[in-house]
C-alpha positions in Angstrom: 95.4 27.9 -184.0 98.6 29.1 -184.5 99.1 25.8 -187.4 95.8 27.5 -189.0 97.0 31.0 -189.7 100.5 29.6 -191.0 98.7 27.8 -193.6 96.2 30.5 -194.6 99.2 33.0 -195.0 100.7 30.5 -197.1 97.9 29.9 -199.2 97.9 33.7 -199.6 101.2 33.5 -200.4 100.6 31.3 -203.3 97.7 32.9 -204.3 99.0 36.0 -204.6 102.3 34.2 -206.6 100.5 32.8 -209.1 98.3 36.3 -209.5 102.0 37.8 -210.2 102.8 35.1 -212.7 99.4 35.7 -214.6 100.6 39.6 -215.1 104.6 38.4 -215.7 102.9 36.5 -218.6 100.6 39.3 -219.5 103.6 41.6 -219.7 105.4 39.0 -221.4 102.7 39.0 -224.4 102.9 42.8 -224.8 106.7 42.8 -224.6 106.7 40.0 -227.5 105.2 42.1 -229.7 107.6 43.2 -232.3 107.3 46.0 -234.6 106.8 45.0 -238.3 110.5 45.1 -240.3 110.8 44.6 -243.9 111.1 41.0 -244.0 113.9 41.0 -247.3 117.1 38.5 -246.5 120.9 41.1 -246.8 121.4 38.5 -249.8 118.7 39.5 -251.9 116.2 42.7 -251.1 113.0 43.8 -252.8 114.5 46.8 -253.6 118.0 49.0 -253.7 119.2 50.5 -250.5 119.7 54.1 -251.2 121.0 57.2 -249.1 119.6 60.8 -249.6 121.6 62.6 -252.4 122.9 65.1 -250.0 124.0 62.2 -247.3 127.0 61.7 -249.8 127.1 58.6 -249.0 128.0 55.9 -252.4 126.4 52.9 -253.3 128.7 50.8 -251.7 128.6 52.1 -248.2 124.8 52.4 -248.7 124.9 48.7 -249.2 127.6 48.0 -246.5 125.5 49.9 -244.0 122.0 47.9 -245.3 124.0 44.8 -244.8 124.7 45.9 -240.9 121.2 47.0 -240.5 119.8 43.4 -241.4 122.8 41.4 -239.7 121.8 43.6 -236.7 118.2 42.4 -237.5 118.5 39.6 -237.2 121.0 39.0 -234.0 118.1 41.1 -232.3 115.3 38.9 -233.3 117.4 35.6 -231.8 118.2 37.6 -228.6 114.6 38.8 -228.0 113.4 34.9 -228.5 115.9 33.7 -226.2 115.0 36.2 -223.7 111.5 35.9 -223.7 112.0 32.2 -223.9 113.9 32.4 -220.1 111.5 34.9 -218.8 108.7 32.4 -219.4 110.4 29.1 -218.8 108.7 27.9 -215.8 110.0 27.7 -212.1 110.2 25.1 -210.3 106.8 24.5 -208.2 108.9 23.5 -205.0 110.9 26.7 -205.0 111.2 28.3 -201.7 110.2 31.6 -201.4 114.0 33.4 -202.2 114.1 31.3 -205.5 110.6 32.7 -206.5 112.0 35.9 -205.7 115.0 35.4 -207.1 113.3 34.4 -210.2 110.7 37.2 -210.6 113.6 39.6 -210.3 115.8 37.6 -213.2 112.4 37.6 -215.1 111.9 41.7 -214.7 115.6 42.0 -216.2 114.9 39.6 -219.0 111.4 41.5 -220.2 113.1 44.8 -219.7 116.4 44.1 -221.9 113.8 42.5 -224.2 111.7 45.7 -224.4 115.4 47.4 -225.2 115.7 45.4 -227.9 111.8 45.4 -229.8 112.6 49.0 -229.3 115.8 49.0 -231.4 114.2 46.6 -233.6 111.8 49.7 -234.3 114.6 51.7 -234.6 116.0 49.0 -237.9 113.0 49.0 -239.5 113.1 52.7 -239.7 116.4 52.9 -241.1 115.3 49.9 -243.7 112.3 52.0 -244.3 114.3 55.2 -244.9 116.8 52.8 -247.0 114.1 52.0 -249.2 112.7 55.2 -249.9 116.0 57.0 -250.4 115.9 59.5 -247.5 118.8 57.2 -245.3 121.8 59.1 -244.3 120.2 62.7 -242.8 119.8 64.3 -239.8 116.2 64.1 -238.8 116.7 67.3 -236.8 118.8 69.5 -238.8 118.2 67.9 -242.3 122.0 67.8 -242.5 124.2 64.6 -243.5 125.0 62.1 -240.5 128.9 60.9 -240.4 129.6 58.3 -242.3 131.8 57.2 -239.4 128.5 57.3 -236.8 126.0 55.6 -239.4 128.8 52.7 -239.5 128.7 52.6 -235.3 125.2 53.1 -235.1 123.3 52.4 -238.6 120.0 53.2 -237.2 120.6 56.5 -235.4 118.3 59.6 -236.5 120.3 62.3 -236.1 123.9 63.9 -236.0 126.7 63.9 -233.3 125.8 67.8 -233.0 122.3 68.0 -233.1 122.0 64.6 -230.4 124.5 66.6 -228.3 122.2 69.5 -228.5 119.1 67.5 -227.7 121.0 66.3 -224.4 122.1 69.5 -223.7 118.7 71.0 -223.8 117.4 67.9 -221.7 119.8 68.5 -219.2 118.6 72.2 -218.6 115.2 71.2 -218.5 115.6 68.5 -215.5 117.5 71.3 -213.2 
């Protein structure tokens, strides 16, 4: 009796696995799901990268900063297929029961560094976006020009040293 219940808890057990590997892959679709970027190559765009007048930013860093934006691009589109690519590889079928586990935890890191990375992909496509339409290079909060020093660390951010400190400030207050 006891060789009976031994086999229906492990029948459970793989039942319930492969229920687990039908939502990693369910996840896994949803994560995989990009956000649309301007599909242009850094050699040749469809248009002219330009900053906001008041961004005082010239030409040339304009177009060294577009070039970062799209190298950054595109790094982020390889990483995100080589993640997803592990996260979905399959497991071996006579795994013992720590591999599995092992396995689903290494696959929860992949989709969540992959989720990091469509979201900063979002975050490229903005910038491109703003590139094209001339309004790259200001603060979304304060409508003030970003450092040219921060946009060459961080091409895609939104808003200034000052006003993101602010922002965490205020964040801070709120969670105490």
């Amino acid at each position: 009796m006891a060789t009976t219940k031994k086999k229906t808890t492990a029948s459970a057990t793989s039942t319930t696995t492969a229920k687990k590997s039908t939502t990693k892959s369910d996840e896994m679709n949803a994560v995989a799901v990009a956000p649309k970027a301007p599909t242009q190559s850094s050699d040749s765009p469809d248009f002219e990268p330009q900053s906001h007048p008041d961004a005082k930013l010239s030409k040339k860093q304009t177009k060294q900063l577009f070039d970062l934006l799209i190298s950054e691009r595109e790094r982020l589109l390889k990483g995100i297929g080589e993640h997803l690519g592990d996260a979905i590889s399959n497991i071996d079928p006579l795994s013992d029961e720590m591999d599995i586990a092992q396995r689903h935890t290494e696959q929860a890191y992949l989709m969540r560094f992959a989720d990091k990375e469509r979201k900063l992909l979002g975050e490229i496509a903005n910038a491109l976006e703003k590139m094209e339409n001339g309004e790259y290079g200001l603060c979304e909060g304060t409508g003030e020009p970003i450092a040219h020093k921060r946009l060459e660390l961080r091409p895609w951010t939104r808003y200034s040293v000052e006003y993101k400190e602010q922002m965490e400030r205020e964040k801070k207050q709120h969670h105490r």
